[in-house]
C-alpha positions as CSV (number, residue, x, y, z in Angstrom):
1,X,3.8,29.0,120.4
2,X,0.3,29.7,119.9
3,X,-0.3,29.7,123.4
4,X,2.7,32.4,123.4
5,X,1.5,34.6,121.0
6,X,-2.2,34.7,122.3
7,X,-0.6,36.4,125.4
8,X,1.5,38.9,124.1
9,X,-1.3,39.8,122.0
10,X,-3.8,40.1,124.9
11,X,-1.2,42.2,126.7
12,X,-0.7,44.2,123.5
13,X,-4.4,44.8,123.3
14,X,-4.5,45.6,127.0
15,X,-1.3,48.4,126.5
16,X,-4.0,49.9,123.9
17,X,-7.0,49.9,126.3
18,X,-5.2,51.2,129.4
19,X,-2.5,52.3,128.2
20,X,-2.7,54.8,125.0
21,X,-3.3,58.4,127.4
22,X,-0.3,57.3,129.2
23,X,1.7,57.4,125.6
24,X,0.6,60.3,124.3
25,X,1.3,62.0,127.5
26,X,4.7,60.6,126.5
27,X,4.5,61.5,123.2
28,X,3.0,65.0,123.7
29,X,6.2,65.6,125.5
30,X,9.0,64.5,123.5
31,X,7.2,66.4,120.2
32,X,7.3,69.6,122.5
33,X,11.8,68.4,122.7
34,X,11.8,67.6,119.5
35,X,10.2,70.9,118.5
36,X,12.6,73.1,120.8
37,X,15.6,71.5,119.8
38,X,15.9,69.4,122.6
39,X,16.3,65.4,123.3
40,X,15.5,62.0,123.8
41,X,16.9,59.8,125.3
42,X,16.3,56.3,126.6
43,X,18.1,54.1,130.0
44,X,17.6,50.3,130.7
45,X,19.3,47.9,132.9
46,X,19.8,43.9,131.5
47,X,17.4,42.6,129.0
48,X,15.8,46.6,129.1
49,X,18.5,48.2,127.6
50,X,17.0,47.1,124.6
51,X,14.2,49.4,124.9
52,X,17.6,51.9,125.1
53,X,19.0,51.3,121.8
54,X,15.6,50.8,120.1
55,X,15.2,54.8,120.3
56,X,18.9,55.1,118.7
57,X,20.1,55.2,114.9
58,X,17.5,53.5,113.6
59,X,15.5,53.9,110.3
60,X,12.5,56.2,110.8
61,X,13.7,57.5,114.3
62,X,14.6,60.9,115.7
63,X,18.4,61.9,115.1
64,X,18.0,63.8,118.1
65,X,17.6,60.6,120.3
66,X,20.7,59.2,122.5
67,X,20.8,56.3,124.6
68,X,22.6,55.9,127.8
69,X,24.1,52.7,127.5
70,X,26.5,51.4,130.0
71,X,28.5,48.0,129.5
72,X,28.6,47.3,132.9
73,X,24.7,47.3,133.5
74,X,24.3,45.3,130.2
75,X,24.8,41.6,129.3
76,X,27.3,40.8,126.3
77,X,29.8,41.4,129.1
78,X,29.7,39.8,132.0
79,X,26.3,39.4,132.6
80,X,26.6,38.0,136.2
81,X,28.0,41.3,137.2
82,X,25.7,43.2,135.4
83,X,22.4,41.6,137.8
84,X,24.1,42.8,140.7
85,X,25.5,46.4,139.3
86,X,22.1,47.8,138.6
87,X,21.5,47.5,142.5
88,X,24.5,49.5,143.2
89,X,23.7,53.0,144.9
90,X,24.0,56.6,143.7
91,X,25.5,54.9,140.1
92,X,22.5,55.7,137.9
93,X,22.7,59.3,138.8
94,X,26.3,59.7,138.1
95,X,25.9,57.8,135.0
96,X,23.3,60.5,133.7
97,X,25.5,63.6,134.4
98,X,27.8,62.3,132.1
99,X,25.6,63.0,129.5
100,X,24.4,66.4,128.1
101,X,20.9,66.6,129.3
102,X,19.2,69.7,129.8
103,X,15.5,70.6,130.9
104,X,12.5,69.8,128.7
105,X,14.8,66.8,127.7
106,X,12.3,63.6,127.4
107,X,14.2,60.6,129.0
108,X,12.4,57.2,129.1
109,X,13.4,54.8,132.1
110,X,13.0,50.7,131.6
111,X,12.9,48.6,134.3
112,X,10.5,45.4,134.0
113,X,10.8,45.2,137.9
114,X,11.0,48.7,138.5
115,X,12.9,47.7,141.9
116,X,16.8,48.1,141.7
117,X,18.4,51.7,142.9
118,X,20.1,52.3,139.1
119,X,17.3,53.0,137.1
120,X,15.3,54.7,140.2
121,X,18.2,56.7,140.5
122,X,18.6,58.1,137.3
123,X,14.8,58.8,136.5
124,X,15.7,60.6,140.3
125,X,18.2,62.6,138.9
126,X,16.7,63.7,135.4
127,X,13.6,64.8,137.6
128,X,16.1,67.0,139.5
129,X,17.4,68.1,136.5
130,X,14.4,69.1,134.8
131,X,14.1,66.2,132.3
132,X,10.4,65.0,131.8
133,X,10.6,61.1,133.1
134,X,8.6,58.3,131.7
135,X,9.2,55.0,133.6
136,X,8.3,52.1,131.5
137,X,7.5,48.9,133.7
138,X,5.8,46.0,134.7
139,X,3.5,46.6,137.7
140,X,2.0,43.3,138.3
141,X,5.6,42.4,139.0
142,X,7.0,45.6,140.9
143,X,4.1,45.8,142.7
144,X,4.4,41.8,144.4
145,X,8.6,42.7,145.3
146,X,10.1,45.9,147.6
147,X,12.4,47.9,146.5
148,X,16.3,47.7,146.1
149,X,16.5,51.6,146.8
150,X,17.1,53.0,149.8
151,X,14.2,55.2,149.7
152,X,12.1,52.2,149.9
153,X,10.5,53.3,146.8
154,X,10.3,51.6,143.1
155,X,10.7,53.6,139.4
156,X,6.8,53.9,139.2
157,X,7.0,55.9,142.1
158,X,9.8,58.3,141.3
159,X,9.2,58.9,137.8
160,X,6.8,61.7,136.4
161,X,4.4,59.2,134.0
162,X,4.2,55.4,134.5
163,X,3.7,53.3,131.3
164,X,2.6,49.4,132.5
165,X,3.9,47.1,130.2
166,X,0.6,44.8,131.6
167,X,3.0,42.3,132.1
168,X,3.2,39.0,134.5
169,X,4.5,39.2,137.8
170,X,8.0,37.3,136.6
171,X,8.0,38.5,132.9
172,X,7.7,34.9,131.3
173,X,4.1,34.5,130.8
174,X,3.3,31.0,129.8
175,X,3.3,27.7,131.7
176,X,4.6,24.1,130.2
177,X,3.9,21.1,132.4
178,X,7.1,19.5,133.5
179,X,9.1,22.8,133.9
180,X,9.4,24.9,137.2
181,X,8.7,27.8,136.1
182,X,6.9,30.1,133.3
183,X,8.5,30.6,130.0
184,X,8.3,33.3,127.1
185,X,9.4,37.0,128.3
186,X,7.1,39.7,127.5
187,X,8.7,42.8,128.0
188,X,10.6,43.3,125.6
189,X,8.0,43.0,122.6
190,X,5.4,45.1,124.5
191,X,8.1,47.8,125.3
192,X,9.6,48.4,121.9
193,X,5.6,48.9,120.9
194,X,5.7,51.3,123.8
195,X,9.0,53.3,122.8
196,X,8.2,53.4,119.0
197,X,4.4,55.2,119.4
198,X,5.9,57.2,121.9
199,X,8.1,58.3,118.9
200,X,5.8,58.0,115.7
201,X,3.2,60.3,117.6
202,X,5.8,62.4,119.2
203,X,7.3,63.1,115.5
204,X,4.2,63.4,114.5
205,X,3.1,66.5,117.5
206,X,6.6,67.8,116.4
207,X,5.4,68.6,113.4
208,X,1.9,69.8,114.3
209,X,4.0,72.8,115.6
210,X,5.8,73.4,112.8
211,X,9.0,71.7,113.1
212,X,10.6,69.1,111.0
213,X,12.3,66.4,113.0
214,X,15.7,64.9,111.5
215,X,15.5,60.9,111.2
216,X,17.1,58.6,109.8
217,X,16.5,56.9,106.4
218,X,17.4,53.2,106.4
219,X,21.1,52.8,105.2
220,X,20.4,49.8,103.2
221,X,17.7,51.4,101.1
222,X,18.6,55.0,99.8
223,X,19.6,56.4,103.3
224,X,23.3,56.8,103.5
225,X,24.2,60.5,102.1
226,X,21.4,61.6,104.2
227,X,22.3,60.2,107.8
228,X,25.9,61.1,106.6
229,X,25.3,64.9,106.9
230,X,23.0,63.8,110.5
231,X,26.3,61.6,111.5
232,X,28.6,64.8,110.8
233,X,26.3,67.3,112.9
234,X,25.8,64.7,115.6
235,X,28.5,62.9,116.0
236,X,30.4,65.0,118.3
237,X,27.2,65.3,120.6
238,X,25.9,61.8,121.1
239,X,29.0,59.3,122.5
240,X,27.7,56.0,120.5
241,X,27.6,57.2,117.6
């Protein structure tokens, strides 16, 4: 475990050095939504739809954020099904017209491998839309595999901005003698440090411009008549809720 945590924290420290334009590009962005009334809003496929629903009702985050979450492209449900749906053609971008976006919309895109059609497709489509598009992915590892698209490109290409997770090729960064392959994932610890300072500095820029983003308070400290009058307003605009 020490082993472990030496890498994540070298790949945390490398997000900061390489990184930290990247996610204030972001961030610069979604306080410029925020500001105008507009969006966030979040899309992963597997283990990234985590990086989905960290964005979403969550103490200290924007009430104005929504993610697009999809059972079939996640894993508490047949997860088998789920590796081979995010490869599926023309999906992701029907799955994103089914939610309200408009232009000026920020929509982050996870994909550690940055190679299956779903999640290229819908950072496609909210491009065509207008939306500004931040991929977050691994390129060690999309750069080493082609991609599932039938453009023949991968997210990094497609999107607008391209936040590296500075991942491993293969996500699981450490080796143990005797087994055949790397263990402990990466991903999703350096991409929930990438979503959350998009947000904090994004709040932040949102208020540099003189508006006052809604969040949410934590509902098991003091929060619950507050994000009760954010639940009424939003409830009829953001499905999960």
């Amino acid at each position: 475990m020490d082993g472990y945590y030496d890498l994540l924290l070298g790949q945390l420290e490398e997000i900061r050095r390489s990184q930290w334009e990247k996610i204030d590009q972001a961030a610069q962005w979604l306080g410029h939504s925020l500001a105008h009334e507009g969006w966030l809003y979040a899309f992963g496929t597997g283990h990234s739809h985590a990086l989905a629903e960290e964005i979403f009702y969550r103490a200290g985050n924007p009430a104005r954020a929504t993610p697009m979450l999809d059972s079939r492209l996640m894993l508490h449900e047949k997860a088998i099904e789920a590796t081979y749906n995010e490869r599926a053609a023309d999906y992701g971008s029907k799955l994103l017209q089914s939610y309200p976006v408009q232009a000026g919309d920020l929509l982050l895109v996870a994909s550690n491998s940055g190679r299956n059609s779903v999640p290229i497709d819908v950072a496609l489509e909210g491009r065509r839309l207008g939306l500004r598009v931040v991929a977050i992915t691994n390129l060690a590892q999309s750069n080493a595999w082609p991609s599932r698209h039938a453009s023949g490109q991968n997210l990094a290409q497609v999107s607008e901005l391209t936040i590296d997770n500075c991942g491993v090729n293969g996500d699981a960064a450490l080796t143990l003698e005797g087994l055949p392959a790397k263990v402990g994932p990466t991903s999703t610890s350096t991409g929930a440090l990438i979503v959350n300072a998009i947000i904090v500095q994004g709040l932040a820029y949102a208020l540099r411009a003189g508006a006052v983003p809604e969040i949410y308070i934590s509902s098991n400290s003091h929060g619950d008549d507050h994000n009760d009058l954010l639940l009424q307003k939003y409830k009829s605009k953001i499905r999960h809720l």
